[in-house]
C-alpha positions in Angstrom: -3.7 -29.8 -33.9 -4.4 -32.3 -32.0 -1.3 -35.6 -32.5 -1.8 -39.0 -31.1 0.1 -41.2 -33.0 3.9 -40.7 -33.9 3.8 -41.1 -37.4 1.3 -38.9 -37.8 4.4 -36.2 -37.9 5.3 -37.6 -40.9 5.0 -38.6 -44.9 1.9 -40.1 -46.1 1.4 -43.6 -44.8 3.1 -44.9 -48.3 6.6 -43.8 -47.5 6.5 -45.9 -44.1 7.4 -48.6 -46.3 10.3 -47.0 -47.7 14.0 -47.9 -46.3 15.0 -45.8 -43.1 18.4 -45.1 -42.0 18.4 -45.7 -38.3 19.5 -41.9 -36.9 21.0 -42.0 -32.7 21.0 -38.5 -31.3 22.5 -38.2 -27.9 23.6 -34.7 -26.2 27.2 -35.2 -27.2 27.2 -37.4 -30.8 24.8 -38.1 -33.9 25.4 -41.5 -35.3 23.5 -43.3 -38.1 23.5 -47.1 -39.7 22.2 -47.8 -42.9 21.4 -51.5 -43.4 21.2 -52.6 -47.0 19.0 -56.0 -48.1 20.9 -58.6 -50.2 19.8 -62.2 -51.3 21.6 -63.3 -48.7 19.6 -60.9 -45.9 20.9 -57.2 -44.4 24.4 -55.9 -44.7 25.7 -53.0 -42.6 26.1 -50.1 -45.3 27.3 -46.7 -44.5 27.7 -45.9 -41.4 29.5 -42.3 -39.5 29.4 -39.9 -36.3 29.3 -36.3 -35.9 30.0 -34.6 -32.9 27.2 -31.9 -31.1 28.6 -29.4 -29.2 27.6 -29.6 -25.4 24.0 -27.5 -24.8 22.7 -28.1 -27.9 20.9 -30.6 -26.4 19.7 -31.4 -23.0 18.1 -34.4 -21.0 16.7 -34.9 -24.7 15.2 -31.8 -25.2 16.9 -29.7 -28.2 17.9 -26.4 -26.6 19.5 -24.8 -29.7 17.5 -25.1 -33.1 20.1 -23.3 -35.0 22.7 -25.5 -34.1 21.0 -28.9 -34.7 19.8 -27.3 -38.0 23.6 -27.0 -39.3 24.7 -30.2 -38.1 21.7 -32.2 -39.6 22.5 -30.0 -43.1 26.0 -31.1 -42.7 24.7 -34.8 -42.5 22.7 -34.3 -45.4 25.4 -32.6 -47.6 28.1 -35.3 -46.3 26.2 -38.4 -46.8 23.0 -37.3 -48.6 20.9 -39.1 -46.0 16.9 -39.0 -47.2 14.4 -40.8 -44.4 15.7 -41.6 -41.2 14.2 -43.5 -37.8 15.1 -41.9 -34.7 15.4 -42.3 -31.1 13.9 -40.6 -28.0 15.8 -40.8 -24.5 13.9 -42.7 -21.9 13.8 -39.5 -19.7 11.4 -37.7 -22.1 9.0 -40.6 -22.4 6.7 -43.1 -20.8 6.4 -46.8 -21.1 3.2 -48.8 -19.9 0.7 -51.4 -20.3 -2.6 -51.6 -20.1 -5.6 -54.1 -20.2 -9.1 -53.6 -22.1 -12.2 -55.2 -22.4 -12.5 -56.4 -26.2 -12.8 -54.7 -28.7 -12.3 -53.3 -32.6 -9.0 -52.0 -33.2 -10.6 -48.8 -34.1 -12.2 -48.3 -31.0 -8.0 -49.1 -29.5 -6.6 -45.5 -29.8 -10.0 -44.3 -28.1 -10.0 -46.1 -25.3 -6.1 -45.6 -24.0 -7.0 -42.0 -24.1 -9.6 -42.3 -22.0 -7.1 -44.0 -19.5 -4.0 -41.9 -20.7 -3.7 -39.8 -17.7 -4.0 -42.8 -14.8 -0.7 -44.1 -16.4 0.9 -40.3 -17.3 1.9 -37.3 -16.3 1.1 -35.4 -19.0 -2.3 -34.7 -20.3 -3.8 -36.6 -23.3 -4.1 -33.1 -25.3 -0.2 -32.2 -25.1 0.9 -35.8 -26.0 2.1 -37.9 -29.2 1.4 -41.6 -28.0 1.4 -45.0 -30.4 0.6 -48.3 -28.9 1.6 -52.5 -29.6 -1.1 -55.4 -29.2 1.0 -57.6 -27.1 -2.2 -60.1 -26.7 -6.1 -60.4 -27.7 -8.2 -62.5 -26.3 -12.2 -63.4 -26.6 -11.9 -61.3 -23.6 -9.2 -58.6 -23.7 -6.5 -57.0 -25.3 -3.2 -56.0 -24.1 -1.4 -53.0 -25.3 1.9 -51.5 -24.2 1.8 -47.8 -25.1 4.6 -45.4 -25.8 4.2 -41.6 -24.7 6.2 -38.0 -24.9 5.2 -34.4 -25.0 4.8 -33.3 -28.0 7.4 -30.5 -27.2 10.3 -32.7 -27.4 9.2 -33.9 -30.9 8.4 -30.7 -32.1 12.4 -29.4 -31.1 13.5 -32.4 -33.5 10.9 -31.6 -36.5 12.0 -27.8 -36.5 15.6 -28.5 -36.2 14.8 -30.8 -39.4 13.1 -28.0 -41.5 14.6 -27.3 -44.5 17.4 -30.0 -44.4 16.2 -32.4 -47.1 16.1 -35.3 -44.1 12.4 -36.6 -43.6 12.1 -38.4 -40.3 9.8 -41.4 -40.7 9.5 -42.7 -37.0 10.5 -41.7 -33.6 10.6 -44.8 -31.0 12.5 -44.7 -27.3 15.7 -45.9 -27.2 15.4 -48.3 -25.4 13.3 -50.1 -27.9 15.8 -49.8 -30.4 18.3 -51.3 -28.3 15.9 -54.0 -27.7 15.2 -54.7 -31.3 19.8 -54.9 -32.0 20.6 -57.0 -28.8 17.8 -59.7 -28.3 17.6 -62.5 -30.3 14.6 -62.2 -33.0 11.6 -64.6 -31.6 13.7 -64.5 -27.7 10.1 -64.6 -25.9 12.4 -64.7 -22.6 13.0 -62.0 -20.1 16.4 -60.2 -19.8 18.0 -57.2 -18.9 19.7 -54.8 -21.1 22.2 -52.0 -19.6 23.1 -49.3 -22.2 26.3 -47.7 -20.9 27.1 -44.2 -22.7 29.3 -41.2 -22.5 26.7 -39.3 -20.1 24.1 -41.8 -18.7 23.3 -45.7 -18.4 19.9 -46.9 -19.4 18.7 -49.8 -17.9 15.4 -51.7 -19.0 14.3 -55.2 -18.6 12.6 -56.7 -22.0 9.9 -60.1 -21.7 8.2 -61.2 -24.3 9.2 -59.5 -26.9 9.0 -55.9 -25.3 10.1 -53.6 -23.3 8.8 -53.9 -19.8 10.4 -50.7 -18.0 13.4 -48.6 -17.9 14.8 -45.8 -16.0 17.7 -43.6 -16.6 21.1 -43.1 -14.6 23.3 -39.9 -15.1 26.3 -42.1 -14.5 28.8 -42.8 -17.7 32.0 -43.7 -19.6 32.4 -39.6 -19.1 32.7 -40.0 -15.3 35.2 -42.7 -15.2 37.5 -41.0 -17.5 37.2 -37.9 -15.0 37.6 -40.0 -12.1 40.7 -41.4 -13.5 42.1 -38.2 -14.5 41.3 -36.6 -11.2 43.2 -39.4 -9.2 46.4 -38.8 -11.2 45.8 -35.5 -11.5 46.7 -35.9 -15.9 44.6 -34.1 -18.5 40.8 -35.5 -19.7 42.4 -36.5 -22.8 45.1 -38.1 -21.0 42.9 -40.3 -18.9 40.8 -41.2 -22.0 43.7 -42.7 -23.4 44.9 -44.3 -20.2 41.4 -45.8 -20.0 41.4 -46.8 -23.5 44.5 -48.9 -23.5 44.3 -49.9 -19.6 40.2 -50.6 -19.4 39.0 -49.6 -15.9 41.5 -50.3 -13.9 43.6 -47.5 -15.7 44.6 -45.7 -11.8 44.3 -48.4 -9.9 47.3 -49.9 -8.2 48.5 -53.6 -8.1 45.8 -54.8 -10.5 43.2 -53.1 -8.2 41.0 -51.0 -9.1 41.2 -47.1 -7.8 38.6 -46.6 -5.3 36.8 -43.7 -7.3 36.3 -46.1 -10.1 35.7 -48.7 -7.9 32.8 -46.2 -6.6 31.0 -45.7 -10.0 31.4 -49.3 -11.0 29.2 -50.0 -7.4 27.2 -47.5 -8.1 26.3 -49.1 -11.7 25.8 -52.5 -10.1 23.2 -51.5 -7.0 21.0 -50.0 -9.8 21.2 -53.3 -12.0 20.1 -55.0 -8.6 17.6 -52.5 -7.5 15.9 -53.1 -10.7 16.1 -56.7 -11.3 14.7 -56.8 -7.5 11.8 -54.4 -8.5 10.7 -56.8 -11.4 11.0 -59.7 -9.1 8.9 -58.1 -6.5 5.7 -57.8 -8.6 3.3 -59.6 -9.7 1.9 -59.5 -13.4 -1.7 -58.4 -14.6 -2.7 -61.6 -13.9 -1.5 -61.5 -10.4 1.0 -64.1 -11.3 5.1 -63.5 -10.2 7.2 -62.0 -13.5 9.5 -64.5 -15.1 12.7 -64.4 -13.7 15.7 -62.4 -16.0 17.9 -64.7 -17.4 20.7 -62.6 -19.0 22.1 -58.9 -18.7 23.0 -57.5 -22.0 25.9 -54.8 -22.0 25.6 -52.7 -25.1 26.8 -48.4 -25.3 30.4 -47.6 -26.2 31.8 -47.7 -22.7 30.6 -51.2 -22.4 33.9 -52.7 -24.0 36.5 -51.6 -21.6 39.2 -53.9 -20.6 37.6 -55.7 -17.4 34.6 -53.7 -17.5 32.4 -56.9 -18.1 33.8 -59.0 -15.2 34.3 -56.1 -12.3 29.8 -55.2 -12.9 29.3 -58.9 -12.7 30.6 -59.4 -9.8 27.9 -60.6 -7.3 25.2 -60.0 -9.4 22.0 -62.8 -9.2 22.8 -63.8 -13.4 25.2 -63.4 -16.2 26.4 -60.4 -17.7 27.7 -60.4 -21.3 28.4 -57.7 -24.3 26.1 -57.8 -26.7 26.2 -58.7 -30.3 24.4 -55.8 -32.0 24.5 -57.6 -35.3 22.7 -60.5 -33.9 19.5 -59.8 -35.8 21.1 -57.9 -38.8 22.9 -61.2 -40.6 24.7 -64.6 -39.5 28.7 -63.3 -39.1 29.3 -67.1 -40.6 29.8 -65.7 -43.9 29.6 -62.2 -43.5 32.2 -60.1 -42.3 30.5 -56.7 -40.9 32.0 -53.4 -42.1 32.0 -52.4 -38.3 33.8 -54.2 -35.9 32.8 -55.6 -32.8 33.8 -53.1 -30.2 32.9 -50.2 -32.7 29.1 -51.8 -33.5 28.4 -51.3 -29.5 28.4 -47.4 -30.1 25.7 -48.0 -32.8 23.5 -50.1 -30.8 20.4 -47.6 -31.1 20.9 -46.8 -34.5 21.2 -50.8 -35.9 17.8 -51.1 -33.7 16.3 -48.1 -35.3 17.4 -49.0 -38.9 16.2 -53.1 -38.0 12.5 -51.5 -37.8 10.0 -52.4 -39.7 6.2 -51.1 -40.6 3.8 -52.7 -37.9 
């Protein structure tokens, strides 16, 4: 059958209006939010991890069926979880815009088929795409359009089967970060670096969208392994040095250790190689991008002790953690179940539970 838009894997078109729990899967963790609406606007509700096993998932791509089957009926049985929004890693999909001539909107879907495989390298048949107007004109209409295999989806959908969980939405993570960190009606441009356990996604958002974004395997993992390597302590140990000392846990005389020193480069040439990619090019309209403003730090390694300050360093504009719960409720009367430096883990899944029908 042939799938071109991503609900179309889903309920009828009258449960898209239902509330979603917003559902992160990552290769080592599943965490969801649940945002509940009050008269005085969203409050986080109930909120958890669960751990997957390494293997179970790869790169994005469910390996083991079985496995992710018992873990989403443990969800369900544990928290009785009903509709759920979830995320797709940036290395399993495709961002990009395009420009068409004027047109209906039912004549849309049509015509980025026809252009599909210019932009993708997959071919039209064996994808799931959806799309955004970002402008119409007399003239034209621009649409940024979100791609995968319809492999990756299917691994998700059968690993759902049977667990009483019905998946409304997928979207790419990034978006869903996007959608927690920015500042609802922030037409700017900015950066957003998502540090994890096991990668760092980087992407650079304008006007109200994602732009691009690209994929390191670099994360909170390595530094703890770094650490424990240079003391030659335990993983666990080294967590917990890191935890208590921030990065410069192995370091000597406030320094920090040259291995961590390494990865913390490492990070920072990728932030510049991208911001200096955006900067190079010119738009659609052949004029320069607008320059990035602000780097967002969001992921659970993002809130280690001198983490924030050491990336900075010598970067072209200010970085700064992110308030997830900046488009969830005003924190002026509100005190968030979560707390700040726990929200950062559940920056995907705020983001996915913050979407709303189109």
């Amino acid at each position: 059958m042939k799938r071109t838009k991503f609900y179309e894997y889903f309920p009828p078109p009258q449960f898209l209006q239902m509330p979603a729990v917003g559902l992160d899967i990552s290769e080592t963790s599943m965490r969801f939010t649940e945002l509940v609406e009050t008269r005085k606007g969203f409050v986080i509700g109930r909120f958890a991890e669960l751990a997957i096993p390494r293997g179970v998932i790869e790169l994005g791509e469910v390996k083991k069926i079985p496995e992710l089957n018992a873990i989403f009926k443990t969800l369900k049985k544990e928290y009785n979880i009903e509709y759920v929004t979830m995320a797709l890693p940036e290395e399993k999909a495709y961002l990009f815009d395009l420009h068409l001539p004027a047109m209906k909107h039912n004549q849309i879907r049509g015509a980025i088929e026809l252009a599909f495989e210019e932009h993708v390298p997959i071919n039209v048949a064996d994808a799931v795409f959806d799309y955004d107007i970002e402008m119409e004109t007399d003239t034209g209409i621009d649409v940024r359009v979100t791609a995968t295999n319809n492999s990756i989806i299917d691994g998700y959908l059968e690993a759902l089967l049977d667990t009483g969980i019905k998946p409304i939405a997928f979207e790419i993570e990034v978006q869903s970060i996007a959608r927690a960190v920015i500042p609802e009606g922030d037409m700017g441009t900015s950066m957003i670096m998502d540090f994890g356990k096991l990668r760092t996604s980087i992407a650079v958002v304008s006007n109200g969208g994602v732009k691009f974004a690209s994929t390191i395997p670099t994360g909170s993992l390595h530094l703890t392994e770094v650490i424990a390597k240079d003391l030659g302590i335990s993983y666990e140990e080294a967590e917990k040095l890191k935890i208590s000392q921030g990065i410069e846990a192995g370091g000597k005389n406030g320094k920090l250790s040259p291995s961590v020193l390494g990865i913390i480069k490492s990070l920072r040439e990728e932030i510049n190689k991208n911001y200096l990619y955006w900067q190079s090019y010119n738009n659609d309209a052949d004029k320069k991008h607008v320059v990035v403003k602000k780097i967002y730090l969001s992921g659970g390694g993002s809130n280690l002790q001198g983490f924030t300050s050491y990336l900075g360093a010598g970067l072209p504009v200010s970085v700064e953690l992110a308030n997830v719960m900046v488009n969830v409720n005003t924190l002026d009367q509100y005190v968030p179940e979560i707390n700040f430096n726990e929200s950062l883990h559940y920056s995907t899944a705020i983001g996915l539970a913050l979407r709303r029908p189109n």
